[in-house]
Steps between C-alpha positions, in 0.01 A plus 500: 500500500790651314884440551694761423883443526721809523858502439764797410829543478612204301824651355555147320468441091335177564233334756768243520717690675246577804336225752350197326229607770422756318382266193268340731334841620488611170286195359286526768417876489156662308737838418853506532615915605872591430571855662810531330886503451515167300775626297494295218207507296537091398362456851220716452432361206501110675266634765235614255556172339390247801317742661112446506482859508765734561541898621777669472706830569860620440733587746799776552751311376303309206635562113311661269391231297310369808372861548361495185281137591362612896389825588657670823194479732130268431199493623287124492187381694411199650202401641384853558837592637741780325819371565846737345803383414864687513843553535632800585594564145690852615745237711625699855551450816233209683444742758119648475437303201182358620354849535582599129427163337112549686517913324559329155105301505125597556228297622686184572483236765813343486879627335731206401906659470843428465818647534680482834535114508308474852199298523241716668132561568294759683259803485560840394207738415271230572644347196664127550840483335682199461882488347564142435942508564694375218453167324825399555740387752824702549687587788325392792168642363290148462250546156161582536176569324158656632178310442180717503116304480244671406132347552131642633650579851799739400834429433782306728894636463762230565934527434597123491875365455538341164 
């Protein structure tokens, strides 16, 4: 079995500043999966460091220099399952964004995204997506993260509160 934990939308320069929960996921995740908009690239740079292994993508609002370390979209596998990563890299409206996210991948079984801040998961295209919210409590948005397993049977989608 293989823990995946999914987070995006950071927009911190340090894991300090987000939930010490997060630590705690982070240690005991397989692959950690950023979809984007950390802003800074030291925190990028501390999640490839205590990662056991880590995937990563930029997001619309990311600087160049972190452009220049994660590609806009990747493709991984696990356990025989194609699994894409995102964030809507062109920015816009949330509106229909599951619908182009699914346009920008072939033959995969599950799309991990960012972007509008809302922790979601469902089905489009026969495709699962999952969009784990934002890592980070503001407002009266509480912080989340997505955990994904992968293991012989499939995989499982989960948004939990960190």
């Amino acid at each position: 079995m293989t823990r995946i934990l999914v987070i995006s939308d950071t927009h911190s320069k340090s894991l300090k500043d987000l939930p010490k929960a997060l630590l705690k996921e982070i240690a005991a995740a397989d692959i950690v999966v950023h979809c984007g908009d950390y802003n800074y690239l030291s925190l990028l740079h501390e999640l490839r460091d205590i990662s056991k292994k880590f995937v990563g993508v930029y997001g619309n609002i990311d600087p160049i220099e972190i452009r220049r370390e994660v590609p806009e979209k990747k493709t991984f596998e696990v356990g025989g399952r194609r699994i894409g990563v995102i964030h809507p890299y062109w920015g816009g409206a949330s509106v229909g964004i599951e619908e182009a996210i699914v346009k920008e991948f072939t033959d995969v079984d599950l799309i991990l995204f960012g972007h509008t801040h809302d922790a979601w998961t469902g089905t489009v295209d026969g495709i699962t997506l999952m969009n784990p919210g934002q890592a980070y409590s503001a407002y009266v948005e509480k912080a989340t993260a997505g955990i994904v397993t992968v293991g012989a049977e499939g995989f499982k989608v989960e948004i939990v509160s960190l």
